[in-house]
PQR file with spaces between the fields and no chain letter, atoms N, CA, C, O and H, PARSE charges and radii, in Angstrom:
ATOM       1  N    UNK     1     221.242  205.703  436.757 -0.4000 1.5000
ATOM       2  CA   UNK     1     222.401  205.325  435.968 -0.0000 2.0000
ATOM       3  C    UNK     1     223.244  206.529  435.551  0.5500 1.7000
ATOM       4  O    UNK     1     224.126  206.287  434.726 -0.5500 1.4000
ATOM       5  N    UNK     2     223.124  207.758  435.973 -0.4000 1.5000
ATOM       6  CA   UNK     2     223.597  208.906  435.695 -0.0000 2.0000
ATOM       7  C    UNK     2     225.094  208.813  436.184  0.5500 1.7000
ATOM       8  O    UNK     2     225.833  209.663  435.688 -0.5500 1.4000
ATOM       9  H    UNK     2     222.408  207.954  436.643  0.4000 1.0000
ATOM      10  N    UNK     3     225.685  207.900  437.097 -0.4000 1.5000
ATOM      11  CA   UNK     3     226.529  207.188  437.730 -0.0000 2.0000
ATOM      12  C    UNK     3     227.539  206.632  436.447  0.5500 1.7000
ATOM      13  O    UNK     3     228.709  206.950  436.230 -0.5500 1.4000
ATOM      14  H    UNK     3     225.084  207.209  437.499  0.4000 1.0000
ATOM      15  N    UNK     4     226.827  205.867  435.827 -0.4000 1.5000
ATOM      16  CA   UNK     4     227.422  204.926  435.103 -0.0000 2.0000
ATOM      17  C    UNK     4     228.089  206.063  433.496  0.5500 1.7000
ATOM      18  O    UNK     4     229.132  205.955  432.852 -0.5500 1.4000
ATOM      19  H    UNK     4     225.877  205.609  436.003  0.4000 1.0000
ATOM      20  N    UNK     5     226.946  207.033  433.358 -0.4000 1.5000
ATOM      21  CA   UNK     5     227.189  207.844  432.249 -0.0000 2.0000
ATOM      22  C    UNK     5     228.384  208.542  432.339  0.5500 1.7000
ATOM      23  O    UNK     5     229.022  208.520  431.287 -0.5500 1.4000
ATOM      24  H    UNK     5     226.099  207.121  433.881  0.4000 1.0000
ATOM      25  N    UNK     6     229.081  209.377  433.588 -0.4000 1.5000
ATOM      26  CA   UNK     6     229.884  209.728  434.460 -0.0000 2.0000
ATOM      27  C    UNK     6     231.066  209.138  433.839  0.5500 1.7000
ATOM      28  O    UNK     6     231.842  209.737  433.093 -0.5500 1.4000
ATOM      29  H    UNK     6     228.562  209.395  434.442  0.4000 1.0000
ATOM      30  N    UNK     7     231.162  207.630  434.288 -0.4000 1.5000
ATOM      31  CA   UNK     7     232.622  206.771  434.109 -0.0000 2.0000
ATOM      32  C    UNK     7     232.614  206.507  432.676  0.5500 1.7000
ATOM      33  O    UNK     7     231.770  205.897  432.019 -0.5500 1.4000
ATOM      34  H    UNK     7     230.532  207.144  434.893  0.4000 1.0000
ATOM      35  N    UNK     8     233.965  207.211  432.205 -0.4000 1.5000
ATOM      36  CA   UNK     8     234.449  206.747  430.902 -0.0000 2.0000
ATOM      37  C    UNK     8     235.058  204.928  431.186  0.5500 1.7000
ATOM      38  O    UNK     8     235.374  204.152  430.285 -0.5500 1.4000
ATOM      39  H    UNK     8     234.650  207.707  432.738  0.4000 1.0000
ATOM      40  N    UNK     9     235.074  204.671  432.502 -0.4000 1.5000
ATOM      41  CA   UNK     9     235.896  203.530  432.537 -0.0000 2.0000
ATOM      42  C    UNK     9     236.158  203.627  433.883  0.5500 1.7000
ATOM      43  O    UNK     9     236.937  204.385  434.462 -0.5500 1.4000
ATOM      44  H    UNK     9     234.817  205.302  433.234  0.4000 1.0000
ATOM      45  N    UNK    10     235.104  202.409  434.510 -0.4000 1.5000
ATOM      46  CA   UNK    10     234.851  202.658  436.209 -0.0000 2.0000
ATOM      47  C    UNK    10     236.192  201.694  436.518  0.5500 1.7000
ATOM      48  O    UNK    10     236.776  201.205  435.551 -0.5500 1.4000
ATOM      49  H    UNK    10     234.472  201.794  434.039  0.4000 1.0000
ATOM      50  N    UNK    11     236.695  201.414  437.954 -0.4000 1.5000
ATOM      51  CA   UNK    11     237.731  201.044  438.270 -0.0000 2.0000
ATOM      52  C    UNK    11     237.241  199.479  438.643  0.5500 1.7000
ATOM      53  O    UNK    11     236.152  199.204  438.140 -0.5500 1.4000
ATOM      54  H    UNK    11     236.220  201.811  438.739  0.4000 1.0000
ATOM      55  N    UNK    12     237.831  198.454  439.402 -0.4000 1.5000
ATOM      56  CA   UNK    12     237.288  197.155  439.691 -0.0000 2.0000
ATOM      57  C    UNK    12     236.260  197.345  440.740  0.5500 1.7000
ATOM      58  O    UNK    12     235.119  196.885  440.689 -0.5500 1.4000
ATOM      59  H    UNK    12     238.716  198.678  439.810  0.4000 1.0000
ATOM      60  N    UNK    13     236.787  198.102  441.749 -0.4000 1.5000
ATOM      61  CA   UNK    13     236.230  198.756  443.054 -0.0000 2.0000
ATOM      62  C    UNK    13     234.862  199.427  442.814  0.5500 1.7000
ATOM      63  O    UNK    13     234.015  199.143  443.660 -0.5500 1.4000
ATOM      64  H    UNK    13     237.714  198.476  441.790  0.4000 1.0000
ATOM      65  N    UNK    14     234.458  200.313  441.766 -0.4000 1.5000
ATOM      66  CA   UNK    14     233.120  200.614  441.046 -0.0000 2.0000
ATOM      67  C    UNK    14     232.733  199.975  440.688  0.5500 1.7000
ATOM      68  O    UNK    14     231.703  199.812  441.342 -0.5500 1.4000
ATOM      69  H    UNK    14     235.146  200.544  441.079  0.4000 1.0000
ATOM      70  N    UNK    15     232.797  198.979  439.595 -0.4000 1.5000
ATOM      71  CA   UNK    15     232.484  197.512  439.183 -0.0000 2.0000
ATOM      72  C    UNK    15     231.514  197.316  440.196  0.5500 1.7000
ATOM      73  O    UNK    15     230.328  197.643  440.243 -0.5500 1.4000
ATOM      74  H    UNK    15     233.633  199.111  439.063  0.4000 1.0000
ATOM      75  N    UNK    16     232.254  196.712  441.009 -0.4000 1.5000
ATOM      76  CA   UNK    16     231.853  196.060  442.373 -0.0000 2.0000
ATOM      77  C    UNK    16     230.744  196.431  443.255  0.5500 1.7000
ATOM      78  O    UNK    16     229.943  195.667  443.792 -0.5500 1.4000
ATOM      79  H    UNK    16     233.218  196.447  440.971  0.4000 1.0000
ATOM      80  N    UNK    17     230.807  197.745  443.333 -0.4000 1.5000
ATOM      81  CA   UNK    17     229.686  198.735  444.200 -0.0000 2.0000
ATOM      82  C    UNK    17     228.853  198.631  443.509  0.5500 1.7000
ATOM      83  O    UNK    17     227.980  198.038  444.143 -0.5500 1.4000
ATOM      84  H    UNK    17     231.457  198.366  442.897  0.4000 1.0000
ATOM      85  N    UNK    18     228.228  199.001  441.734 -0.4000 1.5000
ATOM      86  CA   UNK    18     227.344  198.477  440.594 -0.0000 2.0000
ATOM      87  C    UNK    18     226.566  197.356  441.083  0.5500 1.7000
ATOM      88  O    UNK    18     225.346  197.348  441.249 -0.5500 1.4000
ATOM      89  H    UNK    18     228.937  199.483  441.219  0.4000 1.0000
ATOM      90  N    UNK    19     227.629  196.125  441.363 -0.4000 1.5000
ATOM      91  CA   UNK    19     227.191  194.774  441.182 -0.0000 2.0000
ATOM      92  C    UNK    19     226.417  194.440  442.545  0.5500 1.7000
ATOM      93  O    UNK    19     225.404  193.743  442.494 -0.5500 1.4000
ATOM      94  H    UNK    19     228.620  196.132  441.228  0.4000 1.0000
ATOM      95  N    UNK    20     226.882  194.923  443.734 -0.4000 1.5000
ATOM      96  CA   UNK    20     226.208  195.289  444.937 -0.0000 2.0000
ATOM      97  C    UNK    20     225.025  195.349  444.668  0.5500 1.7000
ATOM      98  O    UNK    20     224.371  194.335  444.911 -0.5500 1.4000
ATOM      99  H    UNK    20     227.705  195.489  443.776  0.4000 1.0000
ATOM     100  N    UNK    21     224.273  196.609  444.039 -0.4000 1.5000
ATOM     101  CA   UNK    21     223.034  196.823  444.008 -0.0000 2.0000
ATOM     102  C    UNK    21     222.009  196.769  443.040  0.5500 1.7000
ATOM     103  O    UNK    21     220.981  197.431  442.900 -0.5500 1.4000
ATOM     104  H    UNK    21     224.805  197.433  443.841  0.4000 1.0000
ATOM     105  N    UNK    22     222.674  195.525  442.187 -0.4000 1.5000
ATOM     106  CA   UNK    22     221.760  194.628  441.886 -0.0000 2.0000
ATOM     107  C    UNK    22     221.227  193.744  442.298  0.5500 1.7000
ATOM     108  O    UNK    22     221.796  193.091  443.173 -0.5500 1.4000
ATOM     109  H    UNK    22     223.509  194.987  442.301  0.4000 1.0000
ATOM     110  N    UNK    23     219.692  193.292  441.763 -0.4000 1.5000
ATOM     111  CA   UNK    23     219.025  192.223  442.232 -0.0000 2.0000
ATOM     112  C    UNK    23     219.548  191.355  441.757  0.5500 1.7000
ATOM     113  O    UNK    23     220.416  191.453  440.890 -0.5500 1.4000
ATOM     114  H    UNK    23     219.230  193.823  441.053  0.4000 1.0000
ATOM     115  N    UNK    24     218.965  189.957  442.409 -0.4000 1.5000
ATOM     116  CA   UNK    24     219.738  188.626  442.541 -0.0000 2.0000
ATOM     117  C    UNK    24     219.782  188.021  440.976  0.5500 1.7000
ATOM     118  O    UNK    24     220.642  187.379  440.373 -0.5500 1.4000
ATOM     119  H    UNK    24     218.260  189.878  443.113  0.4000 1.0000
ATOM     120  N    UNK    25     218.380  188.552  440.575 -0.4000 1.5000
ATOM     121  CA   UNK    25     218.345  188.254  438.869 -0.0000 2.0000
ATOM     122  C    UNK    25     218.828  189.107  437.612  0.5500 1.7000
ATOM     123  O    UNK    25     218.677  188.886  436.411 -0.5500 1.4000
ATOM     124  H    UNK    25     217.681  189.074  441.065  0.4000 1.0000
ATOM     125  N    UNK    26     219.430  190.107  438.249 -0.4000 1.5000
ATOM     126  CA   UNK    26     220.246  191.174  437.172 -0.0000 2.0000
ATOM     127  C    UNK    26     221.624  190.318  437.700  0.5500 1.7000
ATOM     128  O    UNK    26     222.402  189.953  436.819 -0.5500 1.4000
ATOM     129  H    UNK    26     219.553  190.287  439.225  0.4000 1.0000
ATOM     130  N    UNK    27     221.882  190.050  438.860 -0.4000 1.5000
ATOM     131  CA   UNK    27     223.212  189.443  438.848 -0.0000 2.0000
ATOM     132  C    UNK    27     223.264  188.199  437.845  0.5500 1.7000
ATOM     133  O    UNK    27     224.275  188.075  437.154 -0.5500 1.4000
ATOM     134  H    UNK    27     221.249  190.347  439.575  0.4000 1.0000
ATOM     135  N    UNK    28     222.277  187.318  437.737 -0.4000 1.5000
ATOM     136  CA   UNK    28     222.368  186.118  437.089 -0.0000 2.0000
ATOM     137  C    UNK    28     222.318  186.389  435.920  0.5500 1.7000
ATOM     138  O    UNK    28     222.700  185.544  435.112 -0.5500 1.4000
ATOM     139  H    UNK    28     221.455  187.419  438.298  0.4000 1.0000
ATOM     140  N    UNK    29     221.839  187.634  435.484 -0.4000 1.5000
ATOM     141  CA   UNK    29     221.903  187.984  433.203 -0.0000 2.0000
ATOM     142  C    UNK    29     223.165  188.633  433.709  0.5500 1.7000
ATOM     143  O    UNK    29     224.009  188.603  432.813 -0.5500 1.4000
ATOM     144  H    UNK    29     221.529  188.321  436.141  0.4000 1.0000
ATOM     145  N    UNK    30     223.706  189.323  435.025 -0.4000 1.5000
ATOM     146  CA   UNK    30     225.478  189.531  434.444 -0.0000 2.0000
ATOM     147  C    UNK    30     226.230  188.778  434.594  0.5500 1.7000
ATOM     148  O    UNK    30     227.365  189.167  434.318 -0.5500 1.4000
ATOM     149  H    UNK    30     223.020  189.348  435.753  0.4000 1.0000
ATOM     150  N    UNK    31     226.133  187.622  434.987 -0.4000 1.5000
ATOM     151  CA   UNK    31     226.882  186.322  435.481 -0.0000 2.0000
ATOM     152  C    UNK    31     226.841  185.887  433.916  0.5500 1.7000
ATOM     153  O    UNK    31     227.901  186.013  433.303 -0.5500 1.4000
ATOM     154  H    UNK    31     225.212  187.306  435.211  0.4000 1.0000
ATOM     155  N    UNK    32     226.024  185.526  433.410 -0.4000 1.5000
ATOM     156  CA   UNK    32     225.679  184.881  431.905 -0.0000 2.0000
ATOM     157  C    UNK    32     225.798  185.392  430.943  0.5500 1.7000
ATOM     158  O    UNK    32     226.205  184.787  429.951 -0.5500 1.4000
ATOM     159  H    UNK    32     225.163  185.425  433.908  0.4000 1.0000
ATOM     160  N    UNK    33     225.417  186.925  430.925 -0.4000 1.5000
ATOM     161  CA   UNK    33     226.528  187.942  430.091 -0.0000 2.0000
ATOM     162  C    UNK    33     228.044  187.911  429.961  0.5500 1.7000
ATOM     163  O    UNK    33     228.477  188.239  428.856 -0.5500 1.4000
ATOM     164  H    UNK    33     225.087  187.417  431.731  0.4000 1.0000
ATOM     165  N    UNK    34     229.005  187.543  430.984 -0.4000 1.5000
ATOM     166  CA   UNK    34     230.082  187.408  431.083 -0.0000 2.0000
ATOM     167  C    UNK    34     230.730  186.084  430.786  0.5500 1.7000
ATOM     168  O    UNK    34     231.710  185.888  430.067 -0.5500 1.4000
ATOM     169  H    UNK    34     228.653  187.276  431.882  0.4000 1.0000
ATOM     170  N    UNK    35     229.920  185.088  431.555 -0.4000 1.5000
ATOM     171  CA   UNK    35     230.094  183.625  430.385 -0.0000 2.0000
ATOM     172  C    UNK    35     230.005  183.698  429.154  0.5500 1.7000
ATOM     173  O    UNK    35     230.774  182.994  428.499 -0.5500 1.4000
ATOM     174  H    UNK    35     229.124  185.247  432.139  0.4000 1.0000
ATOM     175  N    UNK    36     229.112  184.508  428.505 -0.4000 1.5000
ATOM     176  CA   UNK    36     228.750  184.014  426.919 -0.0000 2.0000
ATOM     177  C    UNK    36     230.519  184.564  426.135  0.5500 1.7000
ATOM     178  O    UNK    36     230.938  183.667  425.404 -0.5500 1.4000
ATOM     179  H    UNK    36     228.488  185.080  429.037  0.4000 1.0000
ATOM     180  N    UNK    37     231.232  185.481  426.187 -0.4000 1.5000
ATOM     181  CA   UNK    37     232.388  185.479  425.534 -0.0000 2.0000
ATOM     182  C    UNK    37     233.284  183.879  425.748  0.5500 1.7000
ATOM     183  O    UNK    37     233.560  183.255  426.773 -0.5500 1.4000
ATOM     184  H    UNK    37     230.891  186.210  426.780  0.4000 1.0000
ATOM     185  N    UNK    38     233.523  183.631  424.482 -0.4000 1.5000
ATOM     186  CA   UNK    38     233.806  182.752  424.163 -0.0000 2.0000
ATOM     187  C    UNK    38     235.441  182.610  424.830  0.5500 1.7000
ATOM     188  O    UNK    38     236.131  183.557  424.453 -0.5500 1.4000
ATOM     189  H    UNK    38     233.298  184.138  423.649  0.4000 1.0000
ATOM     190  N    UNK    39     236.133  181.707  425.662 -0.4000 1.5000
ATOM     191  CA   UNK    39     237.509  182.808  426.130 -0.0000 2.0000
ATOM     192  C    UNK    39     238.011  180.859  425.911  0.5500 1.7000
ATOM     193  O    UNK    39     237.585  179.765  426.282 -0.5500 1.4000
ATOM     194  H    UNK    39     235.573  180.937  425.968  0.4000 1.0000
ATOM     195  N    UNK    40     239.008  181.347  425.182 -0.4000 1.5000
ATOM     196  CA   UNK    40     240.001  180.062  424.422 -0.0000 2.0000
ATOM     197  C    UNK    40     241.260  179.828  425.819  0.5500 1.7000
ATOM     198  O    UNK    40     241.932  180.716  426.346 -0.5500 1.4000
ATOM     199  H    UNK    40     239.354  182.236  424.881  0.4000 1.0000
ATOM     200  N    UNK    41     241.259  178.433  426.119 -0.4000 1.5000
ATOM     201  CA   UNK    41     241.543  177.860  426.891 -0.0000 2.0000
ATOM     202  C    UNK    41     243.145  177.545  426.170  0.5500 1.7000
ATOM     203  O    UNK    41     243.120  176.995  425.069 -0.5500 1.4000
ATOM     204  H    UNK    41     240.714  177.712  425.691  0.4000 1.0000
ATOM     205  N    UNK    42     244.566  177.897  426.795 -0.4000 1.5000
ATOM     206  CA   UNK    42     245.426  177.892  426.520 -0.0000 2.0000
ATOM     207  C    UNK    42     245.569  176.734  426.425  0.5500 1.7000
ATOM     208  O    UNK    42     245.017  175.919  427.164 -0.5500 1.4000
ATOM     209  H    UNK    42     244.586  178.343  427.689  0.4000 1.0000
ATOM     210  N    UNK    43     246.608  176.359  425.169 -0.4000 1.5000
ATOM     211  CA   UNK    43     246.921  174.835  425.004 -0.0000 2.0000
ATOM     212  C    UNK    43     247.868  174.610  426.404  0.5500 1.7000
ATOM     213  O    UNK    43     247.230  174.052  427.297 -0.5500 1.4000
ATOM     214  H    UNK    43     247.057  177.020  424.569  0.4000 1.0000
ATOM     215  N    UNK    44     248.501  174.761  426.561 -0.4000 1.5000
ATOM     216  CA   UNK    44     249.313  174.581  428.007 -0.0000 2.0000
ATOM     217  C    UNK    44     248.673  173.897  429.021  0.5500 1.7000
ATOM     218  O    UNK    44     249.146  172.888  429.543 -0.5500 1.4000
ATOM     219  H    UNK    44     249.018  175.215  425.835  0.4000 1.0000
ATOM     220  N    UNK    45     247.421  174.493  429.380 -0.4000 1.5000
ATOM     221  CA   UNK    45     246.840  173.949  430.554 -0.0000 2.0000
ATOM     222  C    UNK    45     245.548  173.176  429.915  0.5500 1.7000
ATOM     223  O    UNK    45     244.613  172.999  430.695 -0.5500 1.4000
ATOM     224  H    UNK    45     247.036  175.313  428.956  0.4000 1.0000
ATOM     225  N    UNK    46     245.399  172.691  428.555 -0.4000 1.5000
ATOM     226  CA   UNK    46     244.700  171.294  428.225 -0.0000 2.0000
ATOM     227  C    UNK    46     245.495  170.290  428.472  0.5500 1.7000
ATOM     228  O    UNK    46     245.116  169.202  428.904 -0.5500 1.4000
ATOM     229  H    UNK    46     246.159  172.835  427.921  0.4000 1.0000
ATOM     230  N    UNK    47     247.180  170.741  428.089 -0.4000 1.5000
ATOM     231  CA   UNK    47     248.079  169.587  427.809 -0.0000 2.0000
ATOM     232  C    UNK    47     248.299  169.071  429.703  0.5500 1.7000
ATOM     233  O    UNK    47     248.498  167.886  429.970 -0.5500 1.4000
ATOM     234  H    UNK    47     247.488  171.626  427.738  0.4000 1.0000
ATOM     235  N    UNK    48     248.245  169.815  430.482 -0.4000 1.5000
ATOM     236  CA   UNK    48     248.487  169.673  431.705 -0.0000 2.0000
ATOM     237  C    UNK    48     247.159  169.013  432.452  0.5500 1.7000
ATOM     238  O    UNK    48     247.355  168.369  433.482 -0.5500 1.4000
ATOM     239  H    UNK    48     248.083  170.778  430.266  0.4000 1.0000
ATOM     240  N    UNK    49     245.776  169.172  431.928 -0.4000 1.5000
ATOM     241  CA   UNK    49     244.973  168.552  432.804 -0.0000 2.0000
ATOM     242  C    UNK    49     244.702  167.380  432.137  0.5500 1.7000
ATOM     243  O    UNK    49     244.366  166.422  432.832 -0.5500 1.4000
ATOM     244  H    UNK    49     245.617  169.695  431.090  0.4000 1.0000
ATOM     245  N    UNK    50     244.783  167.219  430.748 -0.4000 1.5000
ATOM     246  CA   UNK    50     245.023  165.720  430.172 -0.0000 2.0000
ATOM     247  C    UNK    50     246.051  165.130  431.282  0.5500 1.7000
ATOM     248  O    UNK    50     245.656  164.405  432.195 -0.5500 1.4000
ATOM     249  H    UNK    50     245.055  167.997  430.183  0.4000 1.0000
ATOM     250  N    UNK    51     247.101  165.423  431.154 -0.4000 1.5000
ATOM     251  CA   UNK    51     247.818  164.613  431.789 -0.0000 2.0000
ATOM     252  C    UNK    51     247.782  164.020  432.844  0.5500 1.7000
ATOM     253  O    UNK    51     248.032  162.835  433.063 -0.5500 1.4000
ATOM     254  H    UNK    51     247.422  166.012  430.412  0.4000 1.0000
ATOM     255  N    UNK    52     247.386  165.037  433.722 -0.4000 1.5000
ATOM     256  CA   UNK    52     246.896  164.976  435.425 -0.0000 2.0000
ATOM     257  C    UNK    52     245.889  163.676  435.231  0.5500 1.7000
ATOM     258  O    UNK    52     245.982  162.653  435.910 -0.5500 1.4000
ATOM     259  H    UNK    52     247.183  165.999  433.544  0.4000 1.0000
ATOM     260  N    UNK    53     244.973  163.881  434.253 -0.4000 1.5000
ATOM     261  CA   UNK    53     243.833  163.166  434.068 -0.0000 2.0000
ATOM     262  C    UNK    53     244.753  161.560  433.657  0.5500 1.7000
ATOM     263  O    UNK    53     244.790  160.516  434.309 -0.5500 1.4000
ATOM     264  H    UNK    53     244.898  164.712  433.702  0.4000 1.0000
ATOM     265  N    UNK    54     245.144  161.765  432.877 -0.4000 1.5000
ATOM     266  CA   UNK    54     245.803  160.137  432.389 -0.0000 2.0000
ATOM     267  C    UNK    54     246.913  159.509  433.729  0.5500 1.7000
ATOM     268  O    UNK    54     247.412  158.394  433.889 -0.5500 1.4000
ATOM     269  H    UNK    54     245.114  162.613  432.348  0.4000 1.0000
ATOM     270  N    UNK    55     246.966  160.224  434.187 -0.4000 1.5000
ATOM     271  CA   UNK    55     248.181  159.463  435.644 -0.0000 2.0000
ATOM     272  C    UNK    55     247.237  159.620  436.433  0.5500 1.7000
ATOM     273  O    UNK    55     246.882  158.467  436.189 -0.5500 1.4000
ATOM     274  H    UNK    55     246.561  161.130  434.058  0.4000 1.0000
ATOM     275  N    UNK    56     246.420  159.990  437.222 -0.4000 1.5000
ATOM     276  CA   UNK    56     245.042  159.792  437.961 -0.0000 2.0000
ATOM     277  C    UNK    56     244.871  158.251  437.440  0.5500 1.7000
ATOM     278  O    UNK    56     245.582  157.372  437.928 -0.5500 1.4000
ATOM     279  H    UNK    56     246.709  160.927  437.420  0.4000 1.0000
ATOM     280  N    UNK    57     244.138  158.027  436.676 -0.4000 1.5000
ATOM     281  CA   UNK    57     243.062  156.803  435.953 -0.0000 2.0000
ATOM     282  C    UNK    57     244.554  155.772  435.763  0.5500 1.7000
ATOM     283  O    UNK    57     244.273  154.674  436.242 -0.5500 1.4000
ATOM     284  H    UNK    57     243.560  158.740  436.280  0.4000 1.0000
ATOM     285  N    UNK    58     245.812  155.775  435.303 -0.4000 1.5000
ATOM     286  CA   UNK    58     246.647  154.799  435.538 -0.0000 2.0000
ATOM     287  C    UNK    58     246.763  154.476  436.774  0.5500 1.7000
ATOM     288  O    UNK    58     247.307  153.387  436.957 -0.5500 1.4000
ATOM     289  H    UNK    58     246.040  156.667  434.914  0.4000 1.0000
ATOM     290  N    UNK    59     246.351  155.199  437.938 -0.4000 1.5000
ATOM     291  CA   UNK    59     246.586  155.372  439.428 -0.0000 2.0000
ATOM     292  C    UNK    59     245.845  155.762  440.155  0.5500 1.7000
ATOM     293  O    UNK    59     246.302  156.758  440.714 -0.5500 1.4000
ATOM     294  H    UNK    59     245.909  156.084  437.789  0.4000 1.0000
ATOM     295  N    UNK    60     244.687  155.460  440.547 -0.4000 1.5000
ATOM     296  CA   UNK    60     243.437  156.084  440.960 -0.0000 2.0000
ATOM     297  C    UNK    60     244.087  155.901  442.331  0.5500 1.7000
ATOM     298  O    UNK    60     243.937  156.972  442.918 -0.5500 1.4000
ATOM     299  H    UNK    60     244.316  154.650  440.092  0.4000 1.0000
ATOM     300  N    UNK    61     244.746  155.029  443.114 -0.4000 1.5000
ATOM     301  CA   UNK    61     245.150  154.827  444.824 -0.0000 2.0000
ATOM     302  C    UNK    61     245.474  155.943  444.975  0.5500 1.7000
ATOM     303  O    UNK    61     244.988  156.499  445.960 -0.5500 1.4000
ATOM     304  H    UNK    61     244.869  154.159  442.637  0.4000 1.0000
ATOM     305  N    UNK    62     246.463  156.793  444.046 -0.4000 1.5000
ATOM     306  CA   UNK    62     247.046  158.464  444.359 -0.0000 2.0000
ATOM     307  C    UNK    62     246.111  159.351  444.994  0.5500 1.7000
ATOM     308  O    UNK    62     246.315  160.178  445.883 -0.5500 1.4000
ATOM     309  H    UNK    62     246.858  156.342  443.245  0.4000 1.0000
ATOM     310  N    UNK    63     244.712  158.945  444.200 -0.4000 1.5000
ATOM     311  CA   UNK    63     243.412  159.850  444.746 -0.0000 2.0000
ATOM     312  C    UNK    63     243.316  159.840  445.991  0.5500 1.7000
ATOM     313  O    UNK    63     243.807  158.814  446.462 -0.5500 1.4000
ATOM     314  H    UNK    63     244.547  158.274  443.478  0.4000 1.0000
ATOM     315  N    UNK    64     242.725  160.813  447.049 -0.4000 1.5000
ATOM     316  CA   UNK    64     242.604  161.153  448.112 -0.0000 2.0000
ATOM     317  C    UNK    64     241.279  161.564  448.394  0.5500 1.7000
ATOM     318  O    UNK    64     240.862  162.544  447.777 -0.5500 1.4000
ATOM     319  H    UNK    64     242.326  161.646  446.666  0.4000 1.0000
ATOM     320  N    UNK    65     240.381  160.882  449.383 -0.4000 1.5000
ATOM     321  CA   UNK    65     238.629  161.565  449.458 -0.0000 2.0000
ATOM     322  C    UNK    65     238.899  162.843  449.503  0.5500 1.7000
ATOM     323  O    UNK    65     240.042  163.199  449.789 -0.5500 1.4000
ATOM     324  H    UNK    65     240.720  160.085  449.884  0.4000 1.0000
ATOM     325  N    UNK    66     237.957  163.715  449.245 -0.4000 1.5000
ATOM     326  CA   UNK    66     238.080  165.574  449.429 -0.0000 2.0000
ATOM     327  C    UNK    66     238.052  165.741  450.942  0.5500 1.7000
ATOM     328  O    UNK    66     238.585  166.720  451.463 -0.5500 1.4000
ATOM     329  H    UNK    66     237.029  163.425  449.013  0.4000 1.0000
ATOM     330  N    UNK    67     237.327  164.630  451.786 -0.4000 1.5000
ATOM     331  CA   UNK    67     237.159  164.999  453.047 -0.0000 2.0000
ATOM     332  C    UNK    67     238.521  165.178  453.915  0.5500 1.7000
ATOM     333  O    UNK    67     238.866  166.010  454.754 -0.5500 1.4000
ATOM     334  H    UNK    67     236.893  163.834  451.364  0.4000 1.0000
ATOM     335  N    UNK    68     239.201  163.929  453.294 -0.4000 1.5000
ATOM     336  CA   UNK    68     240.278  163.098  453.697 -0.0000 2.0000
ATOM     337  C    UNK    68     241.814  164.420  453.613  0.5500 1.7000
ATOM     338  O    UNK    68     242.715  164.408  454.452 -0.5500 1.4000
ATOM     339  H    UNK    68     238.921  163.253  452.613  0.4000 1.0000
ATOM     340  N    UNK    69     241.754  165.489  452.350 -0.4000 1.5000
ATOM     341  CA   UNK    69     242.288  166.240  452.083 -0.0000 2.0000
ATOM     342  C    UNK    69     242.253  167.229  453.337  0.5500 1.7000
ATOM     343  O    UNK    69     242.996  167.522  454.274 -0.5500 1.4000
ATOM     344  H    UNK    69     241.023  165.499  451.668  0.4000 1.0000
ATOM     345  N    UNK    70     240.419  167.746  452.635 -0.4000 1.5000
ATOM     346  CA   UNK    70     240.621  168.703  453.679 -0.0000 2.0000
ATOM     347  C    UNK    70     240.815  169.068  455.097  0.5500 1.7000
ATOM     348  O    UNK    70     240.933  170.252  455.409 -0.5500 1.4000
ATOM     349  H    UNK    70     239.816  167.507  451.874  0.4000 1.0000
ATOM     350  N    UNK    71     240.858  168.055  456.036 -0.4000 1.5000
ATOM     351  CA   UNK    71     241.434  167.545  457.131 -0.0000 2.0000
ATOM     352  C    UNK    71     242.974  167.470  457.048  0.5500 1.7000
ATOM     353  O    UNK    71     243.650  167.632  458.063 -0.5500 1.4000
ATOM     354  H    UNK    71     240.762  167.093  455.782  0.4000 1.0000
ATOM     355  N    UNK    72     243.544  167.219  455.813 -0.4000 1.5000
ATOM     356  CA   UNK    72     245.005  167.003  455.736 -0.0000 2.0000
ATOM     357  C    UNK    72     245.356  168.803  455.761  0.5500 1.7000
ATOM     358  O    UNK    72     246.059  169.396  456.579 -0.5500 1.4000
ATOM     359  H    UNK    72     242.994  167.088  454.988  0.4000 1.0000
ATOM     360  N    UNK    73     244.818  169.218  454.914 -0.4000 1.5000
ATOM     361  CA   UNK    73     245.475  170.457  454.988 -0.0000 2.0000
ATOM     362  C    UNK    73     245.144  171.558  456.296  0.5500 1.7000
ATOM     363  O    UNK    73     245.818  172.537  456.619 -0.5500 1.4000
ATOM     364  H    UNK    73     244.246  168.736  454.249  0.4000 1.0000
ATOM     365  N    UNK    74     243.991  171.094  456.866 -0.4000 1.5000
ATOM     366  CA   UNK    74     243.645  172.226  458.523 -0.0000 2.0000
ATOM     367  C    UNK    74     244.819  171.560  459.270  0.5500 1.7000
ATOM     368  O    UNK    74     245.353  172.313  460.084 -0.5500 1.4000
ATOM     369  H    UNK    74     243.444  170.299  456.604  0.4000 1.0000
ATOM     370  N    UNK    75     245.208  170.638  459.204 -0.4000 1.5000
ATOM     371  CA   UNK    75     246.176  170.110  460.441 -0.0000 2.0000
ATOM     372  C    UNK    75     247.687  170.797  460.132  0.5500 1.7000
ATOM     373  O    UNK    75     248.531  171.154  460.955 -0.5500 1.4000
ATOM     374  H    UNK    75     244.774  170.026  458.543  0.4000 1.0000
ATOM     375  N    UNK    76     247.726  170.847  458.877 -0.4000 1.5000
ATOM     376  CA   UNK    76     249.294  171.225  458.820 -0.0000 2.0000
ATOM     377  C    UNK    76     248.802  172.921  458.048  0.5500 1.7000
ATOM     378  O    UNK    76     249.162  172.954  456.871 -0.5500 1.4000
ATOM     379  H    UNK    76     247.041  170.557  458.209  0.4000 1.0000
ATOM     380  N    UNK    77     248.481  173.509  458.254 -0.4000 1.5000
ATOM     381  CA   UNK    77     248.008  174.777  458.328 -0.0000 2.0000
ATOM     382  C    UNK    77     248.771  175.569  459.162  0.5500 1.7000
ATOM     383  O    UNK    77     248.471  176.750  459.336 -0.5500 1.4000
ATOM     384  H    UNK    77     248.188  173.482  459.210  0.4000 1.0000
């Protein structure tokens, strides 16, 4: 870690190389380390997936299978 003592403030690209050579279970306490900050969800995009959500369920025919999509979008790709 003499590496890590080094960087006052590693770049994304260091980050990254770090996260490389960890094991699969140091990745999962930094995966869950980084979830636990609490990060406040802009009112903007509650008010927008409510909505999405309430015209969906007035209109469920709008819905499209995922399969059905993703076939729609390789073709016109």
């Amino acid at each position: 870690m003499d590496y890590l003592t080094k960087l006052e403030k590693p770049n994304f690209n260091e980050v990254k190389e770090l996260v490389r050579n960890l094991t699969p279970a140091e990745k999962l306490q930094l995966n869950d380390f980084i979830w636990e900050e609490n990060i406040e969800i802009p009112i903007e995009h509650k008010v927008l997936v409510r909505e999405r959500r309430e015209k969906n369920n007035a209109n469920p025919e709008r819905l499209i299978d995922w399969n059905a999509a993703i076939n729609f979008l390789m073709k016109n790709d």
